[in-house]
DOVO-17382 format. One line per 3 residues: their letters; for each residue x, y, z of N, C-alpha, C. Coordinates in pm, whole numbers, plus 50000, padded with zeros to 5 digits. Layout:
N
A	X/Y/Z/X/Y/Z/X/Y/Z | ...
***
This chain:
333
XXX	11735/25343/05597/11782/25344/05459/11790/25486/05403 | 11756/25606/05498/11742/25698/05390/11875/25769/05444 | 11965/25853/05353/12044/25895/05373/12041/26060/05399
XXX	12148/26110/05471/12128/26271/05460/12161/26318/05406 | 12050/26438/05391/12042/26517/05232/11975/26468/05161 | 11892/26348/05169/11825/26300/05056/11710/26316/05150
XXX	11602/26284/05050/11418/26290/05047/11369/26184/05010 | 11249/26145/05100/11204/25986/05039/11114/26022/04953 | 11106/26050/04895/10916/26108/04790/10858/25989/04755
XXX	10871/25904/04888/10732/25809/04878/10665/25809/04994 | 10690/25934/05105/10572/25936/05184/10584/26083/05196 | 10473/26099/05301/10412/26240/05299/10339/26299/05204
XXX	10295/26447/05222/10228/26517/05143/10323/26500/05002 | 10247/26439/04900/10299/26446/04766/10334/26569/04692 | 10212/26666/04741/10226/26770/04672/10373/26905/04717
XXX	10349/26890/04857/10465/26922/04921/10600/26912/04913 | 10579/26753/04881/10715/26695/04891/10796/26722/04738 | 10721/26730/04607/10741/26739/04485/10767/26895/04442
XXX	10697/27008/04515/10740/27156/04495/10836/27155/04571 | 10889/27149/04725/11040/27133/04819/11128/27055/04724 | 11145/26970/04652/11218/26912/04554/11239/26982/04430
XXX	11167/27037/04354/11152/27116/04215/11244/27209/04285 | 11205/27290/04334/11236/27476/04347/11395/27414/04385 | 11474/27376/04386/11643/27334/04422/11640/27368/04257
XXX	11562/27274/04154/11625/27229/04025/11574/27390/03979 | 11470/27442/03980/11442/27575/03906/11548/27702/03967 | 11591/27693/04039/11678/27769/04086/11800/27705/04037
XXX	11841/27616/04033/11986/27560/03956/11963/27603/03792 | 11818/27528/03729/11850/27620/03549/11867/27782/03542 | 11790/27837/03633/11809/27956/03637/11964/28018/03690
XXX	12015/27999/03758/12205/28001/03758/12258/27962/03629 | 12194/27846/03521/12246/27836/03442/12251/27889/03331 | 12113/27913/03304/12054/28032/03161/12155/28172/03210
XXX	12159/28193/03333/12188/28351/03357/12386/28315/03382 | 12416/28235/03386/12590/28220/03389/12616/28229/03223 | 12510/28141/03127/12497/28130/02973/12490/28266/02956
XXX	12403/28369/03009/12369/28499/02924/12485/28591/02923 | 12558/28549/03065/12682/28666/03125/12797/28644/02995 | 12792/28530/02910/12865/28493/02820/12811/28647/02732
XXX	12721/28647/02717/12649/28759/02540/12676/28902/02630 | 12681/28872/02786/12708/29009/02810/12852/29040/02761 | 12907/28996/02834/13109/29020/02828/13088/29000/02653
XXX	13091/28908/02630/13174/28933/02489/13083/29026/02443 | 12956/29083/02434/12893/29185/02345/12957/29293/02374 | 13037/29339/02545/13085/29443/02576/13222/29448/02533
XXX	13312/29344/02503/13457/29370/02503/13482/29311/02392 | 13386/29266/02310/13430/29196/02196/13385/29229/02065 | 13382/29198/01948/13376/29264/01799/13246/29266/01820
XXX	13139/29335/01912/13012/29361/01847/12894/29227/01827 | 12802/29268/01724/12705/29140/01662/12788/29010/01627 | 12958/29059/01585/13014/28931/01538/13000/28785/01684
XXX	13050/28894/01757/13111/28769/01857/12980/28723/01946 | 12900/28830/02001/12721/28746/01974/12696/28650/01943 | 12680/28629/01756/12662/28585/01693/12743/28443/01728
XXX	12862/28417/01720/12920/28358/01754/12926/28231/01897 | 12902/28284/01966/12858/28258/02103/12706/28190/02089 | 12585/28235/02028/12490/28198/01984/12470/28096/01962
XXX	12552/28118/01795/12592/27944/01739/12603/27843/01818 | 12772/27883/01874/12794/27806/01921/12769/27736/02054 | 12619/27806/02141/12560/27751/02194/12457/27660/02156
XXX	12404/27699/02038/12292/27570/02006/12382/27443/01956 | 12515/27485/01936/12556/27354/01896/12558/27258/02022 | 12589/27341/02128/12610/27252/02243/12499/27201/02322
XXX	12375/27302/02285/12220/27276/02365/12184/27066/02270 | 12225/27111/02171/12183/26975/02085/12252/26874/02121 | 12392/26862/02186/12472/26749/02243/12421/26758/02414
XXX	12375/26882/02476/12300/26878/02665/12237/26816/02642 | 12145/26799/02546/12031/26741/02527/11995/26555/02521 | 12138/26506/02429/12153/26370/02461/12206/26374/02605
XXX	12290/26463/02672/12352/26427/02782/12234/26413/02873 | 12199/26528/02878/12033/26498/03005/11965/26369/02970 | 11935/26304/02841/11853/26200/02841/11889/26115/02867
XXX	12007/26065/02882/12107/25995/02850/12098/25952/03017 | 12128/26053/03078/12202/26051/03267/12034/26055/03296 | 11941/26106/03293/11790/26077/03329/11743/25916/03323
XXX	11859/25880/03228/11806/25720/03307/11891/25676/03396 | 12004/25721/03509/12052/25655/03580/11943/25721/03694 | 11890/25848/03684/11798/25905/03788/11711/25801/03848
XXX	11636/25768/03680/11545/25646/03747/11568/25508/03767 | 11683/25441/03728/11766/25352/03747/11782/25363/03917 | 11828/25483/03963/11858/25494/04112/11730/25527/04212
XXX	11665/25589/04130/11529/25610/04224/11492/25501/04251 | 11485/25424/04159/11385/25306/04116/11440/25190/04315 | 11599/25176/04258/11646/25084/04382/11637/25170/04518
XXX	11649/25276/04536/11650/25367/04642/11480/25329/04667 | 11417/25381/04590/11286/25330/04675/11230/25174/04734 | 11323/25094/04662/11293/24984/04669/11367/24927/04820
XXX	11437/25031/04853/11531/25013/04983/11665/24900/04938 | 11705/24847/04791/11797/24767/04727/11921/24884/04729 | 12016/24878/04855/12103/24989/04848/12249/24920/04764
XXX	12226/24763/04796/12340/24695/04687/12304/24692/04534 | 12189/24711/04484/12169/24739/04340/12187/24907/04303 | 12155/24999/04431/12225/25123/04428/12314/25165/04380
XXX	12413/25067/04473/12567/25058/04482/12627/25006/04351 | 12564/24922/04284/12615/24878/04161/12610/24961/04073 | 12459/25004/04097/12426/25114/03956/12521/25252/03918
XXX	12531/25273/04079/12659/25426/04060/12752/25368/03966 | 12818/25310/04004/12952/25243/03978/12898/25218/03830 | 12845/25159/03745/12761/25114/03667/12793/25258/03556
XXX	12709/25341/03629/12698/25482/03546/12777/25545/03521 | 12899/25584/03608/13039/25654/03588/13060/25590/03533 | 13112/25462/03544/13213/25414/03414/13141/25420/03265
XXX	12996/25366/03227/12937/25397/03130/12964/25569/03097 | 12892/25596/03175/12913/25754/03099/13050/25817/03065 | 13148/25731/03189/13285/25820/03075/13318/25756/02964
XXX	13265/25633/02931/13293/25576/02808/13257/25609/02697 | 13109/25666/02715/13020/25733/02603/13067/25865/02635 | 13114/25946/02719/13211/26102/02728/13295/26128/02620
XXX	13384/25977/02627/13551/25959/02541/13435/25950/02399 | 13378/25901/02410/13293/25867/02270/13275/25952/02193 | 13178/26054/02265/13097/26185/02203/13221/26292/02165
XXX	13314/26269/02273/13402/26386/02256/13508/26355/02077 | 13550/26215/02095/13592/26193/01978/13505/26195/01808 | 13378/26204/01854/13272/26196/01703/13265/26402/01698
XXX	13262/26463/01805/13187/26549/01781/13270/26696/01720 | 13404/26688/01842/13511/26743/01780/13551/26779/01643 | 13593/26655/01568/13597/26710/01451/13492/26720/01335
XXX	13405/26692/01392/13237/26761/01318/13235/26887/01328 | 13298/26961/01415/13261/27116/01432/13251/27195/01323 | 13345/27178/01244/13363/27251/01126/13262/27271/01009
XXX	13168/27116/01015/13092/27073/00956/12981/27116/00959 | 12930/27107/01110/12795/27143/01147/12775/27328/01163 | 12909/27391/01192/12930/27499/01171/12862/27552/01009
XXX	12953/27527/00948/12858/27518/00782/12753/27494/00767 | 12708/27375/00840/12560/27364/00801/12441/27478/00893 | 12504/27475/00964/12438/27624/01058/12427/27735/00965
XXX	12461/27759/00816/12535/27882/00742/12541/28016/00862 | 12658/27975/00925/12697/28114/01029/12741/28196/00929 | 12684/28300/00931/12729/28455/00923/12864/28464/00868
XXX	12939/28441/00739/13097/28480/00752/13156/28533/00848 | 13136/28677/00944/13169/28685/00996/13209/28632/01136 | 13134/28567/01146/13092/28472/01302/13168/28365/01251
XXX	13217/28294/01123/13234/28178/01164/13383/28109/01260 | 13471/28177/01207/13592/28152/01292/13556/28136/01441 | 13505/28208/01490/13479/28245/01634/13336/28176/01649
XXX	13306/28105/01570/13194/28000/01620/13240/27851/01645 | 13333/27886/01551/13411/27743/01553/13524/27660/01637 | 13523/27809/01686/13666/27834/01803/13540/27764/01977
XXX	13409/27867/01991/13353/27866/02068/13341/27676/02072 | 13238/27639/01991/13230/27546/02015/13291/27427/02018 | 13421/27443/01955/13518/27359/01986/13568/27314/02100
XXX	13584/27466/02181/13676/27434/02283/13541/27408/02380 | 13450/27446/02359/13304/27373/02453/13297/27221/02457 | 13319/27150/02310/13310/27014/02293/13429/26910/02365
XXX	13520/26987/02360/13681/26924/02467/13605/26887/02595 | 13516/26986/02629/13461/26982/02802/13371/26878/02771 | 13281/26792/02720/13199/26687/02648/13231/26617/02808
XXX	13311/26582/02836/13349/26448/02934/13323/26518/03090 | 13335/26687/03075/13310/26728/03208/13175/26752/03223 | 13048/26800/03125/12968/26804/03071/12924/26707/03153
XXX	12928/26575/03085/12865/26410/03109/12879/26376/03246 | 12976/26441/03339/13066/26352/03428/12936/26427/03512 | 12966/26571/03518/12842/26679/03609/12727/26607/03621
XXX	12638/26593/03492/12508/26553/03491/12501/26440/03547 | 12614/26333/03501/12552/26182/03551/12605/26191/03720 | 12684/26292/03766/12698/26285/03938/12555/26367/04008
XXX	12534/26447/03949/12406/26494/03985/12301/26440/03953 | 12238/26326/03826/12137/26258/03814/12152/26121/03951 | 12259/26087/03989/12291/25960/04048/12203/26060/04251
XXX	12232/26201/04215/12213/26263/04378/12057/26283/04349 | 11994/26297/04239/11833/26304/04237/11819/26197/04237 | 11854/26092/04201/11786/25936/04205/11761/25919/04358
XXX	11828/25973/04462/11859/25969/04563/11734/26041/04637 | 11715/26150/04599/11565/26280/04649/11648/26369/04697 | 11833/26404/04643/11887/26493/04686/11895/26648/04605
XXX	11814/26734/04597/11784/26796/04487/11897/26945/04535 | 11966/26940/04638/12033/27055/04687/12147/27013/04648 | 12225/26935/04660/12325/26930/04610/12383/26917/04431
XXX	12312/26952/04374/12333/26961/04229/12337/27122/04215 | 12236/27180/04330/12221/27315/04317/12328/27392/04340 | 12436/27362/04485/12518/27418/04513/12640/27396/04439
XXX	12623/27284/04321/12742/27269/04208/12773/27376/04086 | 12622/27356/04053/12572/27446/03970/12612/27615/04031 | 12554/27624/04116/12652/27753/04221/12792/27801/04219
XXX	12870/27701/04224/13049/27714/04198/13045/27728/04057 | 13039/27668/03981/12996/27700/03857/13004/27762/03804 | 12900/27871/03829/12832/27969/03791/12955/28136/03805
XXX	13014/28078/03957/13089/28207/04022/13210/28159/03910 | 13262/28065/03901/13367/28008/03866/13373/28084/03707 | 13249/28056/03635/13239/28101/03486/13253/28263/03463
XXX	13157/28355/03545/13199/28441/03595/13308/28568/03571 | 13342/28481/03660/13541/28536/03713/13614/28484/03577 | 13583/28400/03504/13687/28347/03401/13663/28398/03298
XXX	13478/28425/03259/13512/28543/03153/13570/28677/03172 | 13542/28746/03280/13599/28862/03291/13731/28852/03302 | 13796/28735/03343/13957/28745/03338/14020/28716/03184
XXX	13961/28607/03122/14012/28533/02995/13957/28673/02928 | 13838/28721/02926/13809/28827/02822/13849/28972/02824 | 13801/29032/02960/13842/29148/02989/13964/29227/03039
XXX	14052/29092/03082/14245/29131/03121/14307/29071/03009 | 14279/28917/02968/14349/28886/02874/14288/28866/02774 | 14194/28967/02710/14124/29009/02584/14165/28854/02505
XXX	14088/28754/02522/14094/28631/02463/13972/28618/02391 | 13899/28720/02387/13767/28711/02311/13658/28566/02306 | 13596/28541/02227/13503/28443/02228/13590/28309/02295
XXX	13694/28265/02238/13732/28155/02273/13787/28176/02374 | 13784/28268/02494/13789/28317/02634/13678/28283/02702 | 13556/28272/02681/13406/28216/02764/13443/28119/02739
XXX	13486/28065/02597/13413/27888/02621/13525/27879/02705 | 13616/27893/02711/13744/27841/02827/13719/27832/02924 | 13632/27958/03023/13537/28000/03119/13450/27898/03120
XXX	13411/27876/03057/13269/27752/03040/13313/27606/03091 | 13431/27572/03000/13474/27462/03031/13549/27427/03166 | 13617/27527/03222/13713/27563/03334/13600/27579/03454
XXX	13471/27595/03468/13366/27583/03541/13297/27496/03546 | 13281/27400/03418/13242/27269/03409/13291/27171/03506 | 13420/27182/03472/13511/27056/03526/13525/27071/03671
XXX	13545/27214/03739/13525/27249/03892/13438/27165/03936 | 13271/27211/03909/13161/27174/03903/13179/26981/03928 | 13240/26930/03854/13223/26786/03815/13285/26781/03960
XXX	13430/26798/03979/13552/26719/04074/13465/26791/04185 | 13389/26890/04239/13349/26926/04355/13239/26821/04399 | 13170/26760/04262/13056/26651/04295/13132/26559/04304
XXX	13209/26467/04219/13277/26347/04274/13304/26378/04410 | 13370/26484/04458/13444/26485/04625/13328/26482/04715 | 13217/26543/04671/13054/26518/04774/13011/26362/04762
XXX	13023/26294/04630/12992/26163/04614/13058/26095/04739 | 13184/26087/04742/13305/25986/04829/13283/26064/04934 | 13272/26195/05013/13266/26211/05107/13192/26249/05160
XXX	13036/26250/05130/12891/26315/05188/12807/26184/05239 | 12711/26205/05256/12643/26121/05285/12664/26006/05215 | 12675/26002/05085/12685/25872/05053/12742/25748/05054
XXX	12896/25816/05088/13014/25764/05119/13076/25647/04982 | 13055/25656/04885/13089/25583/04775/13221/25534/04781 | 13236/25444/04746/13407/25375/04773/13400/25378/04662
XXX	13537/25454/04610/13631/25487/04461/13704/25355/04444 | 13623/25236/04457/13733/25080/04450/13701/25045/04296 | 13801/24943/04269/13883/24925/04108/13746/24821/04093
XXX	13686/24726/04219/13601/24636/04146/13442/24688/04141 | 13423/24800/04226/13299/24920/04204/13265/24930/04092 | 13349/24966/03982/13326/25018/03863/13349/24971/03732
XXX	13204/24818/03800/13191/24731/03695/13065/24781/03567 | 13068/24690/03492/12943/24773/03389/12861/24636/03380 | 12822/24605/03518/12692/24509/03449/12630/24544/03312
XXX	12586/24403/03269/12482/24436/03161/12333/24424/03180 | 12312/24393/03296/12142/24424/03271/12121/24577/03285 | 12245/24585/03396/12190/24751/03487/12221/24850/03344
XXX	12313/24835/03252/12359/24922/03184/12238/24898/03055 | 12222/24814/03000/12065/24774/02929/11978/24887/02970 | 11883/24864/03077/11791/24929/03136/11854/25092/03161
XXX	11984/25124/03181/12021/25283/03193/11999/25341/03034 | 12067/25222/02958/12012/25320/02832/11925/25318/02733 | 11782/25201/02789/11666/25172/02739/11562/25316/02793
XXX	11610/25354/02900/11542/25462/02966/11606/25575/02910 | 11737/25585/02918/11786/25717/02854/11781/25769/02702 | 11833/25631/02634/11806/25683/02495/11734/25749/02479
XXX	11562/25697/02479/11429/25799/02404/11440/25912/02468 | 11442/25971/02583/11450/26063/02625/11559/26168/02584 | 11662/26101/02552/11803/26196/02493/11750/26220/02331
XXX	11700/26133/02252/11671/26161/02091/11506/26264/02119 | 11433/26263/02173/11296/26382/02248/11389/26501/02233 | 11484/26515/02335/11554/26633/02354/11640/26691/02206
XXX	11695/26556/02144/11757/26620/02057/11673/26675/01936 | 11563/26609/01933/11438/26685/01822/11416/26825/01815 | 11374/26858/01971/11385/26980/01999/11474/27078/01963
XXX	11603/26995/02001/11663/27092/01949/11688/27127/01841 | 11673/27010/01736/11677/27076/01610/11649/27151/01506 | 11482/27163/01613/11403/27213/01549/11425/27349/01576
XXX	11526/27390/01689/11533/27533/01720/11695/27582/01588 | 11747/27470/01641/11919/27491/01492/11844/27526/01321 | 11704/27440/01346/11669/27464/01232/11639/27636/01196
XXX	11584/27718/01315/11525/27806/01305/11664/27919/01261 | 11715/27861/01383/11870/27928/01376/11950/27907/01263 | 11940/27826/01150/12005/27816/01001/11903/27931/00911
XXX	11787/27903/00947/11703/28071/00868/11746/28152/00906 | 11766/28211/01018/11794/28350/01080/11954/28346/01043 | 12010/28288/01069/12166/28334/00965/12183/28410/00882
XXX	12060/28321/00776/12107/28380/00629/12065/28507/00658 | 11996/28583/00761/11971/28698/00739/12073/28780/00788 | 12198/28734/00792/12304/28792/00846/12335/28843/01010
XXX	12447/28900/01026/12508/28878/01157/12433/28947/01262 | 12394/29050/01207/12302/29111/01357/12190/29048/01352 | 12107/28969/01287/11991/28887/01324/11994/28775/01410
XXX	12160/28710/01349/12162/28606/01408/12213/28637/01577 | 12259/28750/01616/12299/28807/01745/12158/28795/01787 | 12095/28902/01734/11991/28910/01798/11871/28792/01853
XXX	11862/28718/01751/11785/28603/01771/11874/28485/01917 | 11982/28528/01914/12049/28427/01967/12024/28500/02102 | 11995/28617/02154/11967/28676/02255/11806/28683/02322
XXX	11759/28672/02215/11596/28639/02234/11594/28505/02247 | 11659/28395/02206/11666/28259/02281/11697/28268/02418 | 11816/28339/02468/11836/28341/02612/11726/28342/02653
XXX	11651/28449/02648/11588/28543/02757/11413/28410/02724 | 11418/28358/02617/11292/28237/02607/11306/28120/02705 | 11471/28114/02727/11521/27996/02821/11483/27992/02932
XXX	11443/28154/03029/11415/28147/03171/11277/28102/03112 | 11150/28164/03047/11083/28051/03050/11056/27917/03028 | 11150/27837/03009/11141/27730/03064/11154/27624/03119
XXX	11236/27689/03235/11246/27667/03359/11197/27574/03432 | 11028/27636/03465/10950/27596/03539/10949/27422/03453 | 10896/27385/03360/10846/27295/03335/11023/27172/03313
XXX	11086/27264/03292/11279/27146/03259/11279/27144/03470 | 11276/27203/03555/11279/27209/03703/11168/27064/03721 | 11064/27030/03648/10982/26978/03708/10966/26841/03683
XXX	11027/26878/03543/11053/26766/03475/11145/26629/03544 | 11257/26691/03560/11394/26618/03633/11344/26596/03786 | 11217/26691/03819/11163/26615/04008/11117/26505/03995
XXX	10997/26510/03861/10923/26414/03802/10981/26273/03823 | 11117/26264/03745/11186/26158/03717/11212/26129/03841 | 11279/26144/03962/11337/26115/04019/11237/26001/04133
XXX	11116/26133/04178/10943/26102/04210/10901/25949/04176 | 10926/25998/04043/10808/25906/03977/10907/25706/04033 | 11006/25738/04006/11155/25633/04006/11130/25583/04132
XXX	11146/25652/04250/11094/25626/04365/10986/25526/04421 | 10887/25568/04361/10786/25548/04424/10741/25419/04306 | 10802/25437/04227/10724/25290/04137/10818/25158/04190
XXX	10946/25210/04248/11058/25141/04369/10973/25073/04486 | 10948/25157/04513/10845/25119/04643/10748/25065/04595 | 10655/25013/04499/10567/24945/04498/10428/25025/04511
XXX	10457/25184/04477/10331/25290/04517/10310/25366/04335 | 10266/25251/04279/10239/25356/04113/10113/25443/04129 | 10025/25410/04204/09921/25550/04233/09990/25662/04291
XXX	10066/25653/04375/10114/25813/04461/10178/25865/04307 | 10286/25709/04240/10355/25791/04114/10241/25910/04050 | 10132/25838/03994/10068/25899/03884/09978/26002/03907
XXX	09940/26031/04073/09940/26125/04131/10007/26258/04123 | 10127/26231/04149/10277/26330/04190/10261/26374/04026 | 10245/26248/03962/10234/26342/03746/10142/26457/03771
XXX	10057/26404/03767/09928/26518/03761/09995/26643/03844 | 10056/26616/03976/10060/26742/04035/10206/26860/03998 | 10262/26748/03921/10372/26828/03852/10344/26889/03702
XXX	10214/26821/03649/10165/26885/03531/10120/27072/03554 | 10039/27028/03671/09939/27128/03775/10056/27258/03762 | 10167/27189/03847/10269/27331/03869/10295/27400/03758
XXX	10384/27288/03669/10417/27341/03586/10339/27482/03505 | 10188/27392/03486/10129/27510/03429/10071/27629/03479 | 10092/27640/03640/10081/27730/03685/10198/27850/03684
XXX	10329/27765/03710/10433/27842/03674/10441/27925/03552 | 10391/27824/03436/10397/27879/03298/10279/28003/03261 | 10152/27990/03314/10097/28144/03323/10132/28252/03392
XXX	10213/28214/03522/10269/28358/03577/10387/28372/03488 | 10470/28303/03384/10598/28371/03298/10498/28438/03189 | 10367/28420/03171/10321/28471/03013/10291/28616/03091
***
């Protein structure tokens, strides 16, 4: 039953098996904070200064607050899939994929249609900087269009951790990364497209990212058949995907608000604060890493093995992912 490329994390050394799993995902956020920062580099270098910073800033917490339902959201197909993968149920597997793509592009088309023309709105309520706001509004706009490539990424890569495949999300995240890259320096630095040149970059790396995982889905180990009656939406399986995902997506979105909140004070103190602060968020992001890396092993672990009928190894593998974490987190202080 076990497939290649995947990990059973219901036998062997627990502790082993749960750090060889993490370090894929801490090395994938870290490609991602640092593809995010190359954004404040290029435009701080080729673009209006604190404005377009500023800008970019914004209009990243607008989007950290919609990642945030997306991760909670696709974290329950993780354990949705762990759960049957450990259980060795490869036809409740099979349903659940199928299950999750179609759900999630439904709630994709969803988010993308509510959130879009909110931009303008939540922009204001951010009080961006006069100067920043055009170009905050531009940023996150054309970020929110990508909403469906966004959703599509996470829930193909939560469906490959449900699995114990923690490398292949990494090497997505990888194209990605090169992909975003090359597109700011082209959209910004040849065709001086300024701020709304990254998010283009952003989004144009997103969607790579997505269609390179669908093509690993159908043709890797898993072998998924792209058939018309696959991609049904049971209702128990879809129940339980978003009884698990919800709380976890509204957790995340707290957080974040509480950081937009911080980020509506630092505005009013005008445009180079809000640059600046928005750059001291980056650089807070690699720390935390360790514990968002351990988090998403956690899930996948924990899914597994309560599959299998092993809730001691689960609550075990907690403790020892608490352990890391906080070991990780004193070598960042």
């Amino acid at each position: 039953m076990k497939l290649s490329g995947s990990m059973d994390l219901t036998r062997g050394n627990a502790a082993a098996n749960l750090l060889k799993f993490a370090l894929p995902f801490l090395l994938a956020y870290f490609m991602q904070v640092l593809y995010s920062a190359v954004d404040f580099m290029v435009v701080g270098h080729f673009c209006d200064g604190s404005a377009g910073v500023s800008a970019v800033a914004n209009g990243s917490e607008v989007m950290n607050l919609i990642m945030s339902l997306i991760l909670g959201l696709t974290t329950g197909a993780t354990v949705l899939i762990g759960r049957y993968y450990g259980a060795k149920n490869m036809e409740k597997v099979n349903a659940s994929i199928g299950m999750v793509l179609s759900l999630s592009t439904l709630i994709a088309l969803g988010m993308t249609a509510v959130v879009v023309p909110c931009i303008p709105f939540i922009v204001h309520c951010l009080k961006t900087p006069p100067e920043a706001v055009r170009e905050t509004a531009s940023y996150a706009g054309i970020c929110s269009l990508g909403i469906f490539f966004i959703f599509g990424y996470n829930a193909l890569s939560a469906i490959f951790r449900g699995f114990g495949n923690s490398t292949a999300p990494l090497i997505f995240v990888g194209i990605a990364c090169i992909i975003n890259v090359i597109g700011d320096l082209l959209f910004v630095a040849v065709f001086n497209m300024g701020v709304p040149g990254t998010a283009l970059a952003t989004v144009l790396s997103q969607a790579c990212s997505m269609f390179f995982a669908l093509y690993y889905l159908r043709k890797g180990p898993v072998r998924y058949q792209f058939k018309r009656e696959n991609f049904r939406i049971p209702w128990n399986l879809a129940r339980d995907y978003i009884k698990i995902g919800i709380p976890i997506g509204i957790q995340g979105i707290m957080v974040s608000l509480s950081f937009l909140f911080i980020f509506t004070i630092v505005n009013s103190m005008g445009v180079s604060a809000s640059a600046g602060y928005g750059i001291c968020a980056k650089i807070n992001g690699f720390a935390m890493l360790p514990a968002m890396a351990f988090s998403m092993a956690l899930s996948a672990t924990t899914a597994q093995n309560m599959g299998a009928g092993k809730p001691h190894r689960a609550i075990h593998t907690l403790w020892l992912g608490i352990g890391y974490t906080f070991s990780f987190g004193a070598v960042a202080l």
